[in-house]
KEKOLKE-617702 format. One record per residue: x, y, z of N, C-alpha, C in turn. Coordinates in steps of 0.001 Angstrom, whole numbers, padded with zeros to 6 digits, always signed. Layout:
REM KEKOLKE-617702
XYZXYZXYZ/...
//
This chain:
REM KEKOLKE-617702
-023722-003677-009565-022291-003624-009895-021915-002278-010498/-022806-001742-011287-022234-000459-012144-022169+000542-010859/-022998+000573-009787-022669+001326-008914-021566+001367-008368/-021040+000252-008061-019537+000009-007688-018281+001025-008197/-018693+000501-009365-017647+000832-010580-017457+002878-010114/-019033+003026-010596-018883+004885-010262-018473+005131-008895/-018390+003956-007793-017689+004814-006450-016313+004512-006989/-015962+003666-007386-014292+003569-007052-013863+004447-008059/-014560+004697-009520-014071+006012-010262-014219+007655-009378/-014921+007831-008606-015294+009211-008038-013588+008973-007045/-013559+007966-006809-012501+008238-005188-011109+008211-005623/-010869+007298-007451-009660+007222-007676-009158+008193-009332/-010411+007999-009771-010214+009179-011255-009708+007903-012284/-009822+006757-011696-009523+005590-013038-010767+004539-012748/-010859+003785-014038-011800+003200-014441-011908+001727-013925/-012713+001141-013449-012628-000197-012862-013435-001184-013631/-013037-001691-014488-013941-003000-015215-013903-003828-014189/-015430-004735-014649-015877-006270-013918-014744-007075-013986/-014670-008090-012624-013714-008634-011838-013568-009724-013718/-012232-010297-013586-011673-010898-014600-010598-011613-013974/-010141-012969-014154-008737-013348-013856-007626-013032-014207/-006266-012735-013387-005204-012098-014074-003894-012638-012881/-003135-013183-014093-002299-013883-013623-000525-012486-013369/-000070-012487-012646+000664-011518-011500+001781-011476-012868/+002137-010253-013270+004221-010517-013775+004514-009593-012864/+006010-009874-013088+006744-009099-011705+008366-008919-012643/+008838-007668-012285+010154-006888-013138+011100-006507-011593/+012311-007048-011627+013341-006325-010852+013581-004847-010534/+013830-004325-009801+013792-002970-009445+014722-002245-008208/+015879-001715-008153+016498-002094-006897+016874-002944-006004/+016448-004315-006700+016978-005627-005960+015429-006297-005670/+015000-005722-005979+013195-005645-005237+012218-006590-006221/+011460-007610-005944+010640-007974-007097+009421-007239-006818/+009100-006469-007852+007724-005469-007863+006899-006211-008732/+006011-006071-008413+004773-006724-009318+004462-005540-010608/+004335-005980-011580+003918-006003-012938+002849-005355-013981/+002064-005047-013098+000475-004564-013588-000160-003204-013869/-000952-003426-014448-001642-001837-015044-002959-001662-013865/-003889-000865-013952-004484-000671-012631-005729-002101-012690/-006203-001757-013935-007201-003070-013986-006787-004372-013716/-005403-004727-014072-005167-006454-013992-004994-006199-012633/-004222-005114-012017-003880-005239-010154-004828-005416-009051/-006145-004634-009663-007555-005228-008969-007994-005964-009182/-007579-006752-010550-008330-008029-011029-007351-009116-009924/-006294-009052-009842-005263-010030-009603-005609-009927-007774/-005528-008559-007373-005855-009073-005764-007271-009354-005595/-008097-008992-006256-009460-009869-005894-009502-011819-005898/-008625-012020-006929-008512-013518-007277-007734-013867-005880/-006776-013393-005392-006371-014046-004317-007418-013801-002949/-007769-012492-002667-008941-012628-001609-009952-014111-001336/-010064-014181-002996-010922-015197-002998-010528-016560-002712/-008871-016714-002834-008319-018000-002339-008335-017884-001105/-008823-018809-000515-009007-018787+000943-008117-019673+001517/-007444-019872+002795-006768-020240+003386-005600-020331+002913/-004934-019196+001581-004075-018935+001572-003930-017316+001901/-002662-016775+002608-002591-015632+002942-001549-014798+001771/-002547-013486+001777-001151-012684+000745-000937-011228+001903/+000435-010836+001533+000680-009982+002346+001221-008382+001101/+000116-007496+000743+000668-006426+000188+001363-005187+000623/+002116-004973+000066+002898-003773+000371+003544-002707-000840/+004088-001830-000463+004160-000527-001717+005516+000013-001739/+006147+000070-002842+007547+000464-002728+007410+002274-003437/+007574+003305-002446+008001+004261-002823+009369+004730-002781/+010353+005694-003375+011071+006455-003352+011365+006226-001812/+010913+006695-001053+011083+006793+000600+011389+005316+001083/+010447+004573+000730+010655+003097+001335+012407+002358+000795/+012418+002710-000550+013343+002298-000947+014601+002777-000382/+015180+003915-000316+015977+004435+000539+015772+003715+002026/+014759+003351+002976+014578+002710+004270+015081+001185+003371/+014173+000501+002427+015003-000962+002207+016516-001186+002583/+017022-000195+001612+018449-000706+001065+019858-000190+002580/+019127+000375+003666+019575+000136+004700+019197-000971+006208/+017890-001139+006215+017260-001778+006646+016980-003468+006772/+018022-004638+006790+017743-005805+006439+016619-006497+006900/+016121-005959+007933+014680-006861+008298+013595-006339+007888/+013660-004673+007096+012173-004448+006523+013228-004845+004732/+014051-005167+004616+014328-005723+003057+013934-006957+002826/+014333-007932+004257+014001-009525+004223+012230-009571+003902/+011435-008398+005081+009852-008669+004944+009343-008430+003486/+009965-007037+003191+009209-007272+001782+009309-008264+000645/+010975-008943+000687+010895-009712+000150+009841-011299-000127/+009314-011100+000857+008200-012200+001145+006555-011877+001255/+006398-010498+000267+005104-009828+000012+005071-009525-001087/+004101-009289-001535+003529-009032-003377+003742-007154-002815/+004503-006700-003783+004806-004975-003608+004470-004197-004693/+003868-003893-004804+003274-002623-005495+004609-001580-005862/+004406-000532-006949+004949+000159-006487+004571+001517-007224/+004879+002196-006696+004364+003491-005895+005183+004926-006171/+004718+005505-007764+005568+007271-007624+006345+007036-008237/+006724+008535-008472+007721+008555-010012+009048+008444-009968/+009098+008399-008602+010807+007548-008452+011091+006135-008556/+010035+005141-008670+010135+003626-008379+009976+003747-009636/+009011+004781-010792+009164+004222-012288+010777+005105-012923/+011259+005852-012561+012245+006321-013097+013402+005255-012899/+013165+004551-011645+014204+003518-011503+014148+002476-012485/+012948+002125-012459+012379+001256-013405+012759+001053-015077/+012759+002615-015438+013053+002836-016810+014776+002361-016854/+015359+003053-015645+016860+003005-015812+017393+001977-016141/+016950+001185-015069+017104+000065-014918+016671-001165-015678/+015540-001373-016012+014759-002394-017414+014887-002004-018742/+014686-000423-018626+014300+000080-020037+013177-000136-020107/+012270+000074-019312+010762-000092-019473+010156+001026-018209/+009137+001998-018483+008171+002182-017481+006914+001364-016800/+006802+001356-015693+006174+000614-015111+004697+000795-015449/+003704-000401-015450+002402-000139-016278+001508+000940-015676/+001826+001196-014484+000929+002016-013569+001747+002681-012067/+001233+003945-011742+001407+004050-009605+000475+003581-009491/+000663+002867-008658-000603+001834-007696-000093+001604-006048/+000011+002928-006036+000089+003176-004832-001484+003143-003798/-001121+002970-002394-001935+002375-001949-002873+003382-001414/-002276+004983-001618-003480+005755-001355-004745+006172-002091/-004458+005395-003282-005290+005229-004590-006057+003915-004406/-005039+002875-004277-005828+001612-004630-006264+001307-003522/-006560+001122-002798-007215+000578-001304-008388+000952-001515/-008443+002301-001394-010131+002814-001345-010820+001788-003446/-010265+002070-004221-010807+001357-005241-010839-000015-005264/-010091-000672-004180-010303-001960-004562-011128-002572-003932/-011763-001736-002465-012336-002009-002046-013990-002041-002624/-013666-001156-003293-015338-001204-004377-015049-001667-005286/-013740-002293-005605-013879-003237-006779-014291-004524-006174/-013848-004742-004815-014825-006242-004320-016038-005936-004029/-017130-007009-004786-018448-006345-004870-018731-007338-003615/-018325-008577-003862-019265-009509-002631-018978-008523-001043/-019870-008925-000012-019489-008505+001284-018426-009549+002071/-016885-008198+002370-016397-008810+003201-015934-008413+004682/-015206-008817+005223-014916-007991+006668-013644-007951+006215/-013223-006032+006403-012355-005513+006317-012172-005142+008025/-010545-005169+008462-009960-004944+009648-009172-003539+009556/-009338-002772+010337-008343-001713+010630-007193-001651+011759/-006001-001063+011621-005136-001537+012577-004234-000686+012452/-004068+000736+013383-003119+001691+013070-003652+003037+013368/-002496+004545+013194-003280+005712+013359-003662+006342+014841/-004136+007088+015132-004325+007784+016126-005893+007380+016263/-006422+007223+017862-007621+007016+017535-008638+007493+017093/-008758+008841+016741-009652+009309+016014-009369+009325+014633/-008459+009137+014313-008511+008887+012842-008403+007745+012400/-008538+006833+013094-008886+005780+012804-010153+005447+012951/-011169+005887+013664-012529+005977+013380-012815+006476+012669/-012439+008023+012153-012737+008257+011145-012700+007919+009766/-011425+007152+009571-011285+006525+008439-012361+005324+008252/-012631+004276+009319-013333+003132+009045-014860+004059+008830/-015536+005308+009583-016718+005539+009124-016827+006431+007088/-015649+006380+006559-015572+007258+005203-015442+005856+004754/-014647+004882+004677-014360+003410+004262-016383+003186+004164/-016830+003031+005218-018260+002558+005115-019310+002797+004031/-018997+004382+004814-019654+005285+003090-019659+004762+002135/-018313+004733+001730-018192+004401-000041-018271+003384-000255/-018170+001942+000788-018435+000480+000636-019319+000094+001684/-020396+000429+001384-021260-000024+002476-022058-001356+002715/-021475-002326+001845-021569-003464+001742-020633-004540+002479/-019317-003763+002974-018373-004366+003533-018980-004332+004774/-018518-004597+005939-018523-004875+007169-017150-004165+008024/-016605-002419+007986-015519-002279+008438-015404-002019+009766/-013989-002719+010449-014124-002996+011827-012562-002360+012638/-012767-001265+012860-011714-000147+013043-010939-001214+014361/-010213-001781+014762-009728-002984+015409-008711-002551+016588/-007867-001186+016174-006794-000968+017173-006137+000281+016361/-005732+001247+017391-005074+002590+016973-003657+001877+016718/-002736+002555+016504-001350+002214+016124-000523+002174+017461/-000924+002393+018430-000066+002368+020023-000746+001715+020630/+000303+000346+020821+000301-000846+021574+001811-001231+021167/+001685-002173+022127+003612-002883+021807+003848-003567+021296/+004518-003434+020089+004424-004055+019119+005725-005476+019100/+005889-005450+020287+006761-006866+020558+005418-008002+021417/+004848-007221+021582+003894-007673+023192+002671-007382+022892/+001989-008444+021970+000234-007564+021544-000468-009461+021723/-000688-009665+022284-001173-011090+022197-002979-010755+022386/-003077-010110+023150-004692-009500+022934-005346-008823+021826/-004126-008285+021202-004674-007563+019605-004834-008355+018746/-003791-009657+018731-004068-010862+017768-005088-011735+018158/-005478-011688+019488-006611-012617+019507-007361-011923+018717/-007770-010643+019250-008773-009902+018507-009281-010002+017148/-007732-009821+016694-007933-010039+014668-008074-011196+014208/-008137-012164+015381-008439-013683+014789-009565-013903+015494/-010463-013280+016337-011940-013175+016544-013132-012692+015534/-011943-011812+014736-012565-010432+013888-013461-011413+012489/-012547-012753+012106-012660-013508+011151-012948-012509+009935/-011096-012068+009835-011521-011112+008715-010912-011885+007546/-011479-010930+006315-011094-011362+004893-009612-010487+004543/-009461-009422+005228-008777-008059+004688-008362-007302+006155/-007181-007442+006332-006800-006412+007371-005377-005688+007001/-006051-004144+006970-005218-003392+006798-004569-002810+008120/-003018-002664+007726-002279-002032+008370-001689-000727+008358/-002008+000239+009115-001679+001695+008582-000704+002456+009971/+001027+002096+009948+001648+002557+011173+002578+003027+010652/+003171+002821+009497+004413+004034+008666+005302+002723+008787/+006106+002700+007343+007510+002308+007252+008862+002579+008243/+009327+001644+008371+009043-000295+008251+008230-000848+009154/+008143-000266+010704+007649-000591+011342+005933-001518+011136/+005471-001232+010255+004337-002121+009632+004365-002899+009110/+005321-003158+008219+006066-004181+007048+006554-005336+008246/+007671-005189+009064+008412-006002+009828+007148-006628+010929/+006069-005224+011651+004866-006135+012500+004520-007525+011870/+003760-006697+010580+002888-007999+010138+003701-008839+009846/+004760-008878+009304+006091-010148+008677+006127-010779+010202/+006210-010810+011021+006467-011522+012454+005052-011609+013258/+004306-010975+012940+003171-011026+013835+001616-011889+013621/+001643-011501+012033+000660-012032+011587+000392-012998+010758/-000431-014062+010901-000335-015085+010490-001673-015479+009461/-001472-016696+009223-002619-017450+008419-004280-016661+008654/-004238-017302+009894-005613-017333+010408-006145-015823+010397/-005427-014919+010264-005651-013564+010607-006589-012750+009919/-006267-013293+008780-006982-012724+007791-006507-013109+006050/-007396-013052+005012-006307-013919+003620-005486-012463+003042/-006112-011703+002660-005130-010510+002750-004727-009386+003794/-003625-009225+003790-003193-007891+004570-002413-006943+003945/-002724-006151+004081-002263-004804+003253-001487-003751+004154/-000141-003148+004211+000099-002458+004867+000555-001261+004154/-000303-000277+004441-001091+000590+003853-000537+002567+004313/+000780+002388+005273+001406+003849+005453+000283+005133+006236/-000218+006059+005468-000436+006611+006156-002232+007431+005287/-002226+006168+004942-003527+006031+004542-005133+006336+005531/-004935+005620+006766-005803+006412+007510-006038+008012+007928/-005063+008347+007545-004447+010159+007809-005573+010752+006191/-005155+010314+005152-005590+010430+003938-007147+010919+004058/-007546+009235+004018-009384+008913+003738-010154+009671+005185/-009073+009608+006510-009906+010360+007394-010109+011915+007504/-009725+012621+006285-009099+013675+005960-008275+014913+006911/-007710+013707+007798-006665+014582+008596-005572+015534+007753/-005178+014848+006901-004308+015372+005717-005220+015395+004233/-004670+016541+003623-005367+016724+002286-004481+016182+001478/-005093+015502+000266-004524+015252-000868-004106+015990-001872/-003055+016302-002711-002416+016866-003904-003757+016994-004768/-003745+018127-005105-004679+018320-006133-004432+016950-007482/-005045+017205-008404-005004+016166-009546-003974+016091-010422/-003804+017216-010347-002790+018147-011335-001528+017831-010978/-001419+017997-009701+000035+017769-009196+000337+016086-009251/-000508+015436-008969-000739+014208-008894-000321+013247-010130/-000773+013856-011303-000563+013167-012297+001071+013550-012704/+001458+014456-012443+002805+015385-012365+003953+014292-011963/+003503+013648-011028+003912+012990-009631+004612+014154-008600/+004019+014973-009072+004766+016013-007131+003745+015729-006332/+002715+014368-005440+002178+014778-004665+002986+015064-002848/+004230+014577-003678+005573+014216-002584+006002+016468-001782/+005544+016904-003150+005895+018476-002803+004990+018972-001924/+003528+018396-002234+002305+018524-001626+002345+018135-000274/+003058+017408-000132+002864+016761+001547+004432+017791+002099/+005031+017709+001112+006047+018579+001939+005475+020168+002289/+004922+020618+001410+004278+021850+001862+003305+021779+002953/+002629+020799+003320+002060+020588+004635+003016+020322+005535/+003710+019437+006013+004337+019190+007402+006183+019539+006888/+006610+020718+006365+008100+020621+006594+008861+020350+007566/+008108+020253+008903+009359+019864+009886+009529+018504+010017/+008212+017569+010006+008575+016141+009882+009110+015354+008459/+008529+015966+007206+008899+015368+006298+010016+015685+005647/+010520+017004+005677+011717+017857+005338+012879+017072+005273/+013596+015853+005993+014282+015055+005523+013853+013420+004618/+013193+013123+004877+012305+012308+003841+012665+012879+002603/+012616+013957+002136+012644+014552+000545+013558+015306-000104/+013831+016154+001057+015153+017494+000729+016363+016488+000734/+016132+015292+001695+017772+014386+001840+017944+013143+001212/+016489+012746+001606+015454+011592+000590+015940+011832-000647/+015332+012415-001700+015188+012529-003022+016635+011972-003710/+017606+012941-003490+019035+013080-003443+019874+011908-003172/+019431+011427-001933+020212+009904-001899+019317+008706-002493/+018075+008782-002957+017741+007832-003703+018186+007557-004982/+018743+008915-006113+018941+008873-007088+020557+008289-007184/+021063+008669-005472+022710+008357-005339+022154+006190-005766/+021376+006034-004951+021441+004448-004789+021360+004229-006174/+020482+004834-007019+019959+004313-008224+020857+004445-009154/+022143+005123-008801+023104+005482-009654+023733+004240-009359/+024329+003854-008247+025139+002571-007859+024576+001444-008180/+023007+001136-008497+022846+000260-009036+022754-000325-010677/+022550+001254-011281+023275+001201-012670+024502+000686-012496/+025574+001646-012209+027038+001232-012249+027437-000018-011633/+026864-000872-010530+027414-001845-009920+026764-003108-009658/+025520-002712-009994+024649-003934-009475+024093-005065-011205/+023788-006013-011506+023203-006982-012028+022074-006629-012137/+021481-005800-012802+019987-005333-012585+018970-005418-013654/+019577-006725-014262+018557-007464-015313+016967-007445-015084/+016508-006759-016204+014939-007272-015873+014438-008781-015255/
//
């Protein structure tokens, strides 16, 4: 077990105590119920459900970006509403403060927690992959292995297939008899799949996870530490791809703080 502990500290820079029970709180946020937790109870709390079996949980992550896609979007607002959401960067806690009068206990965002929680589950399970380009999606499930080589990871399907029309991909993930299948195809489009696509049998958790295979397969580099703790890793990615992300942030940023203003002034936004 202590080995555990030192991979998921090397990959995330926070500390992982032995599994413990921890019961979920959850605070309003843009209309949004976000879950509640500091980093330890959030690995404590999704390990306890992994372990409930034949019930399914469906995670997901509210950043700055997503939120701006919610509050136009009614069918990726309806899906998340029916998933345990994380949330994610210093715009979901600035909202947070505005709005509760409280900062949120932790980012637990999922390019952090995935890889740690996965070495925070010590038993062996079968983790699913589902998303990405195909080489980085191999690549990600062979770095996933590395650091959890106790799991069983099973790189399942690149992110192009039709996502109205996949009846062979779901057999698949219900052949796979997984514990954990992550989803990595970008907002909403991942959120709304799995909300319509995936079911019980599929797997007990699913995680849809953005652009996380890009991350761990190190197609894209990560924000130094520095910037990270800052929360600019949002500048960091903009200094890599300005032509795709350049509205995400330059137009992004700006109209998120517009929403967050209207929900001070207009909205019911009781903790």
């Amino acid at each position: 077990m202590q080995s555990v502990l030192r991979i998921a500290h090397s990959l995330t820079g926070v500390s992982v105590l032995p599994p413990r029970p921890v019961r979920a709180s959850f605070r309003h946020v843009l209309g949004l119920q976000l879950c509640d937790l500091a980093w330890d109870d959030a690995l404590a709390h999704i390990q306890s459900l992994v372990e409930a079996r034949g019930r399914q949980t469906v995670l997901s992550f509210l950043n700055a970006h997503n939120a701006n896609v919610m509050l136009h979007d009614p069918n990726y607002r309806a899906a998340l509403s029916r998933h345990l959401v994380f949330p994610d960067g210093i715009g979901v806690n600035i909202a947070s403060r505005l709005l509760t009068g409280r900062n949120l206990p932790a980012n637990l965002n999922g390019t952090d927690f995935v890889p740690a929680l996965l070495t925070y589950l010590s038993d062996p399970l079968r983790i699913g992959l589902v998303g990405a380009q195909p080489e980085v999606l191999q690549r990600a499930a062979a770095t996933f292995s590395a650091h959890a080589p106790w799991h069983t990871i099973l790189p399942i399907s690149d992110g192009f297939f039709d996502k109205d029309d996949c009846p062979e991909l779901l057999d698949r993930i219900e052949v796979a008899k997984l514990d954990i299948l992550i989803v990595a195809m970008g907002t909403p489009l991942q959120e709304v799949w799995v909300d319509r696509k995936i079911r019980p049998e599929h797997a007990t958790l699913v995680i849809t996870a953005g652009a996380l295979f890009d991350f761990v397969s190190g197609r894209v580099s990560r924000a130094p530490q520095s910037w990270r703790r800052l929360g600019l890793e949002w500048l960091h990615r903009l200094k890599l791809e300005p032509r795709r992300l350049w509205k995400r942030y330059v137009l992004g940023i700006p109209l998120f703080f517009v929403h967050l203003m209207a929900f001070l002034l207009f909205d019911d936004h009781g903790a």
